[in-house]
PDB file of N, H, CA, C and O in Angstrom:
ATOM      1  N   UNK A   1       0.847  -1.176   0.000  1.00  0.00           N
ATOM      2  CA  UNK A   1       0.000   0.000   0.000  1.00  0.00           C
ATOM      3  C   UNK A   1       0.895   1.242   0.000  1.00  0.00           C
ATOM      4  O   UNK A   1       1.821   1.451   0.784  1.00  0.00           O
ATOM      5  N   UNK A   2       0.411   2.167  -1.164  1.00  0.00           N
ATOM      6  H   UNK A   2      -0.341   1.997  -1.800  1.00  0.00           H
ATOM      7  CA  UNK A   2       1.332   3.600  -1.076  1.00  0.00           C
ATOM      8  C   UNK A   2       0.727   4.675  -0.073  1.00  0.00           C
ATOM      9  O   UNK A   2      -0.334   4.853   0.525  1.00  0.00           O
ATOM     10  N   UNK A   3       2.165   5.399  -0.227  1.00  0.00           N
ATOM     11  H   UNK A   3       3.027   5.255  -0.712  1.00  0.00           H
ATOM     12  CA  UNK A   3       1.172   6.465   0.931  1.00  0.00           C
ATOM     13  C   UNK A   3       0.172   7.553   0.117  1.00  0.00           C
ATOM     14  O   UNK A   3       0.280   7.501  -1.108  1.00  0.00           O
ATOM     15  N   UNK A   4      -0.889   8.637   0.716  1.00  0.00           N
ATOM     16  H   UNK A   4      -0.977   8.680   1.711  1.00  0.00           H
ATOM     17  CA  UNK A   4      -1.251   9.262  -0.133  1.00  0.00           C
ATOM     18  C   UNK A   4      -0.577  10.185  -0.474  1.00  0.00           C
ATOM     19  O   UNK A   4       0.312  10.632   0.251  1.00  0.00           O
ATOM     20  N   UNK A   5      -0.963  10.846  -2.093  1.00  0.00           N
ATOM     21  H   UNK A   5      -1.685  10.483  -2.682  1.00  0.00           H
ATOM     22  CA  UNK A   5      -0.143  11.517  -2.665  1.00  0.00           C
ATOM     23  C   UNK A   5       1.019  11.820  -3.238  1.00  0.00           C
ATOM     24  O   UNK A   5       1.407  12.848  -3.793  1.00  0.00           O
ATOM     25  N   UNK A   6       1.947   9.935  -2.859  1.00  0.00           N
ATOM     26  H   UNK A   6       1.632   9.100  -2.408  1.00  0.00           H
ATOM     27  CA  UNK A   6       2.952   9.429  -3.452  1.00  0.00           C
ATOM     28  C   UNK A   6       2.832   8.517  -4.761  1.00  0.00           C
ATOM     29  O   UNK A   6       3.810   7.886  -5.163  1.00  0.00           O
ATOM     30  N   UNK A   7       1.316   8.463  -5.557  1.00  0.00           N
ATOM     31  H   UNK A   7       0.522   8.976  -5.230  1.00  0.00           H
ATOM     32  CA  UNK A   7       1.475   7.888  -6.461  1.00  0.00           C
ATOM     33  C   UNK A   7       1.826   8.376  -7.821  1.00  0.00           C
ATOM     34  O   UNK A   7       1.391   9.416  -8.316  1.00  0.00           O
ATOM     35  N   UNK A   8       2.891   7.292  -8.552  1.00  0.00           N
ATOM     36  H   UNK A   8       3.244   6.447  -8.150  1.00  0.00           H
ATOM     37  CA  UNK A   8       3.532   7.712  -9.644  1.00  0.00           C
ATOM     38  C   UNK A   8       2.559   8.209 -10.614  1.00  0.00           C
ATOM     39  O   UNK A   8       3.094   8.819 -11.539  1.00  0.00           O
ATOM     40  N   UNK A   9       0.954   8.106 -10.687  1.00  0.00           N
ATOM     41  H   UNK A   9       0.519   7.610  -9.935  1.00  0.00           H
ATOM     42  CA  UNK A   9       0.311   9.108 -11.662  1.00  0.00           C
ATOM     43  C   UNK A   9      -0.197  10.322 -11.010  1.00  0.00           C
ATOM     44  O   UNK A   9      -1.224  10.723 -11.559  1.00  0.00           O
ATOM     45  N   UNK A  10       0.069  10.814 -10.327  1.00  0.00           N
ATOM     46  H   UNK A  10       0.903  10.489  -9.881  1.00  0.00           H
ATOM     47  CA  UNK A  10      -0.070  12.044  -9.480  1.00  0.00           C
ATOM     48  C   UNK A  10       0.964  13.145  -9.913  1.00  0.00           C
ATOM     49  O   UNK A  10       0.727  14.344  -9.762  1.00  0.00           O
ATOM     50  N   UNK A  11       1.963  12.729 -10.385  1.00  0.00           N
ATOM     51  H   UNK A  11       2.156  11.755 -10.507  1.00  0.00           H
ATOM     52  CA  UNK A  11       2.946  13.705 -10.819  1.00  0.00           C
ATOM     53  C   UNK A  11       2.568  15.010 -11.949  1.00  0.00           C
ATOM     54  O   UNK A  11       3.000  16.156 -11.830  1.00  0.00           O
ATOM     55  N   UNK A  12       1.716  14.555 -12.984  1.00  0.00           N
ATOM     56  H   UNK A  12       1.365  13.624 -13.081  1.00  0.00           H
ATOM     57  CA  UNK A  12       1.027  15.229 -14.295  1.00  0.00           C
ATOM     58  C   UNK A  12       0.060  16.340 -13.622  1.00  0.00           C
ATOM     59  O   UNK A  12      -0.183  17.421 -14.159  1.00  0.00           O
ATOM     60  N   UNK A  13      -0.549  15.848 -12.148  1.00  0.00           N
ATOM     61  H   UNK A  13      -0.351  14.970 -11.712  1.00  0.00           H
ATOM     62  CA  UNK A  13      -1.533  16.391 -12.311  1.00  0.00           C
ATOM     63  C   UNK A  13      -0.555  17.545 -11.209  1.00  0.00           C
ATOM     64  O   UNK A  13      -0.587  18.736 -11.519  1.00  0.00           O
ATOM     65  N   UNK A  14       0.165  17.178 -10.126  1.00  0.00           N
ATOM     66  H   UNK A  14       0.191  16.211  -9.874  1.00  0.00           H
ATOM     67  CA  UNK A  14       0.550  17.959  -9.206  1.00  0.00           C
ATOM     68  C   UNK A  14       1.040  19.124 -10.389  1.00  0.00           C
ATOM     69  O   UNK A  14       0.687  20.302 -10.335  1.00  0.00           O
ATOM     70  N   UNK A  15       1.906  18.561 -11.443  1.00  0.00           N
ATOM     71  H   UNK A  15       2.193  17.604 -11.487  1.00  0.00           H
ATOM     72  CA  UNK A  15       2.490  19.752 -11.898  1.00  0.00           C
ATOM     73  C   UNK A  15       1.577  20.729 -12.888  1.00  0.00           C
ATOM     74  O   UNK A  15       1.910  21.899 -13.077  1.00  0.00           O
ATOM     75  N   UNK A  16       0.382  20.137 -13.510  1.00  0.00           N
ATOM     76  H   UNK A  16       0.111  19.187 -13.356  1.00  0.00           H
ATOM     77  CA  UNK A  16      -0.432  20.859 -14.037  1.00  0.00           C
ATOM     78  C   UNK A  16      -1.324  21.780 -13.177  1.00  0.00           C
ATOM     79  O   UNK A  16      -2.028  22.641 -13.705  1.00  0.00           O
ATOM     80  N   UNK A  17      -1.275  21.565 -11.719  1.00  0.00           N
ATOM     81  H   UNK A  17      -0.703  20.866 -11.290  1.00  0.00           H
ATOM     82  CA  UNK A  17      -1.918  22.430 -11.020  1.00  0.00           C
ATOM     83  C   UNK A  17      -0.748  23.555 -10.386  1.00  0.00           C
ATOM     84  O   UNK A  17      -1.282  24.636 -10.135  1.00  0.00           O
ATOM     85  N   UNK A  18       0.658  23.518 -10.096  1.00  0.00           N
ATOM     86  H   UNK A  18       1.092  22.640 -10.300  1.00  0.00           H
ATOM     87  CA  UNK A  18       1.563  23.935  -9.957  1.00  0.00           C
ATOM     88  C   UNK A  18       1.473  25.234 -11.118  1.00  0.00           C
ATOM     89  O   UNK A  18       1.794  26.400 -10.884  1.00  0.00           O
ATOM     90  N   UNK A  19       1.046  24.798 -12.175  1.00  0.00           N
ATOM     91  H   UNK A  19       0.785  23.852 -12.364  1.00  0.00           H
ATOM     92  CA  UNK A  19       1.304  26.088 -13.280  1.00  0.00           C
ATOM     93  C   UNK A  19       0.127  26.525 -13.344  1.00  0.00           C
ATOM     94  O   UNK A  19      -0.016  27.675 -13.757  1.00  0.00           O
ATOM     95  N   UNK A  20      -0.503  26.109 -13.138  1.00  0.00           N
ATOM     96  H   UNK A  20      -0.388  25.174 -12.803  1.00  0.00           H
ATOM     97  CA  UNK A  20      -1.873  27.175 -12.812  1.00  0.00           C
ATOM     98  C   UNK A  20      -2.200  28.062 -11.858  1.00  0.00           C
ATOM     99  O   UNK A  20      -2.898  29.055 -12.064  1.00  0.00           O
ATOM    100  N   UNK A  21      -1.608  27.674 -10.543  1.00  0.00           N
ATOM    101  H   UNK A  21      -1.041  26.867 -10.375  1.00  0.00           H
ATOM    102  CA  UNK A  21      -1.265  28.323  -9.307  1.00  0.00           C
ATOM    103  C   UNK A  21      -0.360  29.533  -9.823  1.00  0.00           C
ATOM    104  O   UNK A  21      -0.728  30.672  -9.537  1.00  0.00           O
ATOM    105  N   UNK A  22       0.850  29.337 -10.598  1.00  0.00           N
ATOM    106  H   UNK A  22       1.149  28.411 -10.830  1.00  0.00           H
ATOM    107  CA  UNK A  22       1.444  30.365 -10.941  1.00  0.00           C
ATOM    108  C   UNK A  22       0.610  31.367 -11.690  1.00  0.00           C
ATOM    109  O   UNK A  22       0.271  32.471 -11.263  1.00  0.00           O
ATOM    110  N   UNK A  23       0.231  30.674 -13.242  1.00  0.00           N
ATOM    111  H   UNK A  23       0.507  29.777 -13.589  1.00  0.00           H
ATOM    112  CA  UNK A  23      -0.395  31.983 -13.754  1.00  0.00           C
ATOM    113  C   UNK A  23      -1.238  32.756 -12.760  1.00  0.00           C
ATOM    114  O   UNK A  23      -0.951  33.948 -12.648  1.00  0.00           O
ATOM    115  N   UNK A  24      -2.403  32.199 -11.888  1.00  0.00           N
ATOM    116  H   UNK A  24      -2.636  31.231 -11.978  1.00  0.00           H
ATOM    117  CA  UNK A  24      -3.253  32.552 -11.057  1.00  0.00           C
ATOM    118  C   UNK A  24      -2.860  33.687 -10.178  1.00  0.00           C
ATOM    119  O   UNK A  24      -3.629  34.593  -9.857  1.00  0.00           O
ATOM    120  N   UNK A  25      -1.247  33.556  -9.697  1.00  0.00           N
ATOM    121  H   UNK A  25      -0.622  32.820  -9.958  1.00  0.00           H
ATOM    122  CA  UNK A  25      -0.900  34.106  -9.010  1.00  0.00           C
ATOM    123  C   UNK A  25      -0.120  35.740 -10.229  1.00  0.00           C
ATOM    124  O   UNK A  25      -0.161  36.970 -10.255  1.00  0.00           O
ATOM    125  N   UNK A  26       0.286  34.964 -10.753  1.00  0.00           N
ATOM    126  H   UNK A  26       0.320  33.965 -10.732  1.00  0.00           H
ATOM    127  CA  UNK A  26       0.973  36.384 -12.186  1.00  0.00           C
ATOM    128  C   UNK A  26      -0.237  37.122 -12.677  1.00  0.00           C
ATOM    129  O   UNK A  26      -0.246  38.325 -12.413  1.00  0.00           O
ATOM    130  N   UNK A  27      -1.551  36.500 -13.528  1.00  0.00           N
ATOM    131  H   UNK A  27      -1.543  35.523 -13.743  1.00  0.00           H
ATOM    132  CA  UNK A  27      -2.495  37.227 -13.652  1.00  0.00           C
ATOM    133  C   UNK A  27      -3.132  37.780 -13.434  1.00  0.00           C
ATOM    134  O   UNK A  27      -3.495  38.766 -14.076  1.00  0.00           O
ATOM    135  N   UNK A  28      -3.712  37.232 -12.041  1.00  0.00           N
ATOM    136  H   UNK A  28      -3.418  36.431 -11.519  1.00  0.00           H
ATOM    137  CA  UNK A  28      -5.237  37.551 -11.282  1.00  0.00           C
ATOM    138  C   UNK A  28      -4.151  38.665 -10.122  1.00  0.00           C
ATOM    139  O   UNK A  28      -3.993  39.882 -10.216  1.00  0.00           O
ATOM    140  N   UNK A  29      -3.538  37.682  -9.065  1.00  0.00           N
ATOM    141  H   UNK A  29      -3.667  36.694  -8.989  1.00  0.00           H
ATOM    142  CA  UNK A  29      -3.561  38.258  -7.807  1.00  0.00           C
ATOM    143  C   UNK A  29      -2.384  39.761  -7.913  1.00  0.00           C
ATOM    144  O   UNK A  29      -2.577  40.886  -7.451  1.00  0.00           O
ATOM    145  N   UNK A  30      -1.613  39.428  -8.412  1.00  0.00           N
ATOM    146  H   UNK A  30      -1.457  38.514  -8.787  1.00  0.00           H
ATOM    147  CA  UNK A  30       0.000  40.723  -8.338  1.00  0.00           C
ATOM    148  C   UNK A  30      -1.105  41.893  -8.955  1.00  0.00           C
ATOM    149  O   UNK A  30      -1.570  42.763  -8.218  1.00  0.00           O
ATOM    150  N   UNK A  31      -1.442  41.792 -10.353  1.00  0.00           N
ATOM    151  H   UNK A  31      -1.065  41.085 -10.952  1.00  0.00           H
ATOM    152  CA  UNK A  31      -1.988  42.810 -10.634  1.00  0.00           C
ATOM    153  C   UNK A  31      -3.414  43.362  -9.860  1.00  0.00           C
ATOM    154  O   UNK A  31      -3.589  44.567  -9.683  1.00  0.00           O
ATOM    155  N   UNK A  32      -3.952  42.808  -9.623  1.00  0.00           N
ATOM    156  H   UNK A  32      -3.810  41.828  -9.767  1.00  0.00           H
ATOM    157  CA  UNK A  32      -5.043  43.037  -8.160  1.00  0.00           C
ATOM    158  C   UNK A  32      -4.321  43.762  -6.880  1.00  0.00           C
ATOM    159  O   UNK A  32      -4.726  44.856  -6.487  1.00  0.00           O
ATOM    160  N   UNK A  33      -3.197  43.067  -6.239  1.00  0.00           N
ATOM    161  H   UNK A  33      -2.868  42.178  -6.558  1.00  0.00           H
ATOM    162  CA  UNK A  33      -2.137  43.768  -5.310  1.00  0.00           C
ATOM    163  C   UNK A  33      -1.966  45.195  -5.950  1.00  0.00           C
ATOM    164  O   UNK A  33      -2.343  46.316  -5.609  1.00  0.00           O
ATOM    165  N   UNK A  34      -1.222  44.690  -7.048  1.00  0.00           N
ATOM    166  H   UNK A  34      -0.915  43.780  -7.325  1.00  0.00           H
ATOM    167  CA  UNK A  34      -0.675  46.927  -7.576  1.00  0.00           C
ATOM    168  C   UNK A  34      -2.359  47.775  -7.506  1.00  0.00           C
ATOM    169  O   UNK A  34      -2.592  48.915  -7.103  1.00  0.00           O
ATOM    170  N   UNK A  35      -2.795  47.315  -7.749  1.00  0.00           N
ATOM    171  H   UNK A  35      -2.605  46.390  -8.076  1.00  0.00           H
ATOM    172  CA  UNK A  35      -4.320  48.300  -7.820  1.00  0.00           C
ATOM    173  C   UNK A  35      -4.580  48.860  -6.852  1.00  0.00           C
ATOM    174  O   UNK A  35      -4.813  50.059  -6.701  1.00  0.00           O
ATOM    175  N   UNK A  36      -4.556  47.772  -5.875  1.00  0.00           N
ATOM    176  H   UNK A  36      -4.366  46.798  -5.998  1.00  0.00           H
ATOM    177  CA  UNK A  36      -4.981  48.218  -4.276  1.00  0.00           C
ATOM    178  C   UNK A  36      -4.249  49.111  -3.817  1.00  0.00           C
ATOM    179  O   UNK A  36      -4.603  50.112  -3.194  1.00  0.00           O
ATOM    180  N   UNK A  37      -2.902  48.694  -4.188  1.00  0.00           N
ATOM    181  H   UNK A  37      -2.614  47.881  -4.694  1.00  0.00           H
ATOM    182  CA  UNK A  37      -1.573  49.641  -3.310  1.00  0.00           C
ATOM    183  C   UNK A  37      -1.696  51.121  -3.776  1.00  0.00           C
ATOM    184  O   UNK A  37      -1.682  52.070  -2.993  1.00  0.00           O
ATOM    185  N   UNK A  38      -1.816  51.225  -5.117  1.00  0.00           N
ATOM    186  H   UNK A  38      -1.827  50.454  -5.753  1.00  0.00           H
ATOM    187  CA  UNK A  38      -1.796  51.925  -6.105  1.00  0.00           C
ATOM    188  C   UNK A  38      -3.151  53.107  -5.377  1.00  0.00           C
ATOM    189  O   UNK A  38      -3.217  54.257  -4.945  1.00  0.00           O
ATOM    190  N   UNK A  39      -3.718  52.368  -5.521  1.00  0.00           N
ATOM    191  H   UNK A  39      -3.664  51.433  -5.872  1.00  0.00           H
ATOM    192  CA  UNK A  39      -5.486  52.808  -5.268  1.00  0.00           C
ATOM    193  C   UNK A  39      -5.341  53.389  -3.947  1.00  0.00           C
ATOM    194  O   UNK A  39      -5.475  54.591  -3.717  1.00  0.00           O
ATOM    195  N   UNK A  40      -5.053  52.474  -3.057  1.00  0.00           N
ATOM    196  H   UNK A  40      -4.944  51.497  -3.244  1.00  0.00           H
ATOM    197  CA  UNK A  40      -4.592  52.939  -1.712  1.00  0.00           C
ATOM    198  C   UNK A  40      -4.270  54.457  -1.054  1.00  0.00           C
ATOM    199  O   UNK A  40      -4.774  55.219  -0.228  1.00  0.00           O
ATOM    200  N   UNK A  41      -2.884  54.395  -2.122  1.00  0.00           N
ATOM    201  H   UNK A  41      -2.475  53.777  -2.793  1.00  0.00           H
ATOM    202  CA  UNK A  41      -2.142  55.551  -1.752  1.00  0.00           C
ATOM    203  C   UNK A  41      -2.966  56.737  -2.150  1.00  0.00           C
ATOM    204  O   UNK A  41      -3.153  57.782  -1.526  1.00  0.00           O
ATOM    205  N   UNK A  42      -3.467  56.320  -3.437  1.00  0.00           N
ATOM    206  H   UNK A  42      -3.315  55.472  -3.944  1.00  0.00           H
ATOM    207  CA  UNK A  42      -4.201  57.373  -4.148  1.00  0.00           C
ATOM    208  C   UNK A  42      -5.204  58.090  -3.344  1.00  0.00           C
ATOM    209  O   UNK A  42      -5.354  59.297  -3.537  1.00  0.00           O
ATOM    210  N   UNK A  43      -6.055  57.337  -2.273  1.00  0.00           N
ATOM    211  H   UNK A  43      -5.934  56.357  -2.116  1.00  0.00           H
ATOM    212  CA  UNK A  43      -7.435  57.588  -1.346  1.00  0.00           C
ATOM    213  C   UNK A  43      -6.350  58.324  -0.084  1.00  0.00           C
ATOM    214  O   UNK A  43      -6.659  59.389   0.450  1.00  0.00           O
ATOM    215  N   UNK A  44      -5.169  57.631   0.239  1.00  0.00           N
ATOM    216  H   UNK A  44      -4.918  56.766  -0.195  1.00  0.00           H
ATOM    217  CA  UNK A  44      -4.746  58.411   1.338  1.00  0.00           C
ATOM    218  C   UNK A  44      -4.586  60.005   1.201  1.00  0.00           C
ATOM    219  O   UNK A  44      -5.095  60.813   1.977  1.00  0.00           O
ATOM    220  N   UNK A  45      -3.632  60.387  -0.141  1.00  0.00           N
ATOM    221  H   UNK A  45      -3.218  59.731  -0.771  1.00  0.00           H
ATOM    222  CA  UNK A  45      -3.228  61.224  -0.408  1.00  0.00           C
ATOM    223  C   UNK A  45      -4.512  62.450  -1.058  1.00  0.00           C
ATOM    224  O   UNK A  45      -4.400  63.618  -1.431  1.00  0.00           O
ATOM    225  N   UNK A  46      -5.795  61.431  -0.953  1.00  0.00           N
ATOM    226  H   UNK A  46      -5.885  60.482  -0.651  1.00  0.00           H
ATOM    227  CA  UNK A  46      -6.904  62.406  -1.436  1.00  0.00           C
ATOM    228  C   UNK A  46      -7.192  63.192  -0.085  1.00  0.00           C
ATOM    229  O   UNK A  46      -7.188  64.404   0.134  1.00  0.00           O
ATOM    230  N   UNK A  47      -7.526  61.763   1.016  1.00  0.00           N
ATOM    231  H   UNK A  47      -7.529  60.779   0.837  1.00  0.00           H
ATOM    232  CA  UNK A  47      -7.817  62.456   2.093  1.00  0.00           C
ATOM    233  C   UNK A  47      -7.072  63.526   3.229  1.00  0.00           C
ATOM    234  O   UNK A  47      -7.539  64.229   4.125  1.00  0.00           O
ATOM    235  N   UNK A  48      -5.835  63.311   2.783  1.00  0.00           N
ATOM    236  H   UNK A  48      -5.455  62.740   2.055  1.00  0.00           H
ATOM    237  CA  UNK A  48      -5.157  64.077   3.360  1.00  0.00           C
ATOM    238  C   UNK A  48      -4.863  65.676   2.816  1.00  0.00           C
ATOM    239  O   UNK A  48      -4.335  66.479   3.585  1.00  0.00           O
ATOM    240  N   UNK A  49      -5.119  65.935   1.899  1.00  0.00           N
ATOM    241  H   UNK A  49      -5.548  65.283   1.274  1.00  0.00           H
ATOM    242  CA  UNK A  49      -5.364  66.866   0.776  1.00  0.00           C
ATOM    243  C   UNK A  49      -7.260  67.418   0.792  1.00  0.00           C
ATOM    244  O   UNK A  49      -7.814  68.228   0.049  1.00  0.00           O
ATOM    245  N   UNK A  50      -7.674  66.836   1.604  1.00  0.00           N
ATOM    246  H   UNK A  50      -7.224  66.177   2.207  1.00  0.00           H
ATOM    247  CA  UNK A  50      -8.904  67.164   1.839  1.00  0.00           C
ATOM    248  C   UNK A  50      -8.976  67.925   3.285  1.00  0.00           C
ATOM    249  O   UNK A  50      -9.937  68.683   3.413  1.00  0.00           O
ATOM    250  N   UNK A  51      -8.233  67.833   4.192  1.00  0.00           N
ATOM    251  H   UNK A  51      -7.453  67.216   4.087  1.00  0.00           H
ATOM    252  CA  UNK A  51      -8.242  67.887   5.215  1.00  0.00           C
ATOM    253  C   UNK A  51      -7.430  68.880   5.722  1.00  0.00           C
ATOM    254  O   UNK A  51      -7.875  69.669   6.556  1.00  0.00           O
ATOM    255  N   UNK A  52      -5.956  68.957   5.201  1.00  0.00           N
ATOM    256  H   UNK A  52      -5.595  68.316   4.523  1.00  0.00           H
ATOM    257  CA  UNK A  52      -5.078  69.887   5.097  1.00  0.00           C
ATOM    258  C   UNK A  52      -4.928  70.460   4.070  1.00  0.00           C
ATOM    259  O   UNK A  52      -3.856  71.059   3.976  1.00  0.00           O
ATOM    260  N   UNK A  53      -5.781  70.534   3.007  1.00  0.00           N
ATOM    261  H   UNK A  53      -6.652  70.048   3.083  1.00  0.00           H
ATOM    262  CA  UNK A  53      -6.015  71.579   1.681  1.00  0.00           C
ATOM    263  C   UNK A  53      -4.247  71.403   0.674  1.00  0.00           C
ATOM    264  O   UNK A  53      -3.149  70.926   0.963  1.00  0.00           O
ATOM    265  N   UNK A  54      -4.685  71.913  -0.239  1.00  0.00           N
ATOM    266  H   UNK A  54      -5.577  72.300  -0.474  1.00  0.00           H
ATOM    267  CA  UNK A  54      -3.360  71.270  -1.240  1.00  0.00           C
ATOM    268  C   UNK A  54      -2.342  72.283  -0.975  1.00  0.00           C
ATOM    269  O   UNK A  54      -2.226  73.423  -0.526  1.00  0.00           O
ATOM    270  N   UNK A  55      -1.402  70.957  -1.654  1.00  0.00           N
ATOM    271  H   UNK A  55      -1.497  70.031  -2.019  1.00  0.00           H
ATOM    272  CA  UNK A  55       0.103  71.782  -1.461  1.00  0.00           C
ATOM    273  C   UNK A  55       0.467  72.624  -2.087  1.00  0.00           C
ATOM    274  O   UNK A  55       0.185  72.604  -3.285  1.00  0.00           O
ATOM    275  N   UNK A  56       1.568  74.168  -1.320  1.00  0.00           N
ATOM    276  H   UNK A  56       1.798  74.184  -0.346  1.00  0.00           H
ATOM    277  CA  UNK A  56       1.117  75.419  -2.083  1.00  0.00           C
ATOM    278  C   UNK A  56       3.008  75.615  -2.024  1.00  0.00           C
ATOM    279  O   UNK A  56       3.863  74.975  -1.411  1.00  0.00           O
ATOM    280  N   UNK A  57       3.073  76.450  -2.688  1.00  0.00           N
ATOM    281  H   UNK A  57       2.379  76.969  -3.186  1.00  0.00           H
ATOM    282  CA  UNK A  57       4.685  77.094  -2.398  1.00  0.00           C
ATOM    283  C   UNK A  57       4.977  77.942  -1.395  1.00  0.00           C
ATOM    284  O   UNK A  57       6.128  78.354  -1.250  1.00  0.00           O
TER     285      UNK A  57
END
């Protein structure tokens, strides 16, 4: 009896889900991250510019 997840046809699939995890992670999530961060800063720097009025010389 093997153990689980040590069987020799398991390999195709571990690695076909391995590269999907990647794109998933390159496509969907990083560019989702920059948005937020992006977005983020953008709402801080509104509100703070709302509050203490814009920057002057």
């Amino acid at each position: 009896m093997s153990a689980v997840g040590h069987d020799k046809g398991d390999h195709p699939r571990r690695r076909r889900m391995e590269v999907f995890a990647f794109f998933l992670l390159v496509a969907v999530l990083m560019p989702a991250l920059a948005v937020a961060t992006v977005g983020s800063y953008g709402l801080t720097v509104w509100i703070y510019q709302s509050i203490a009025g814009p920057p002057t010389k």
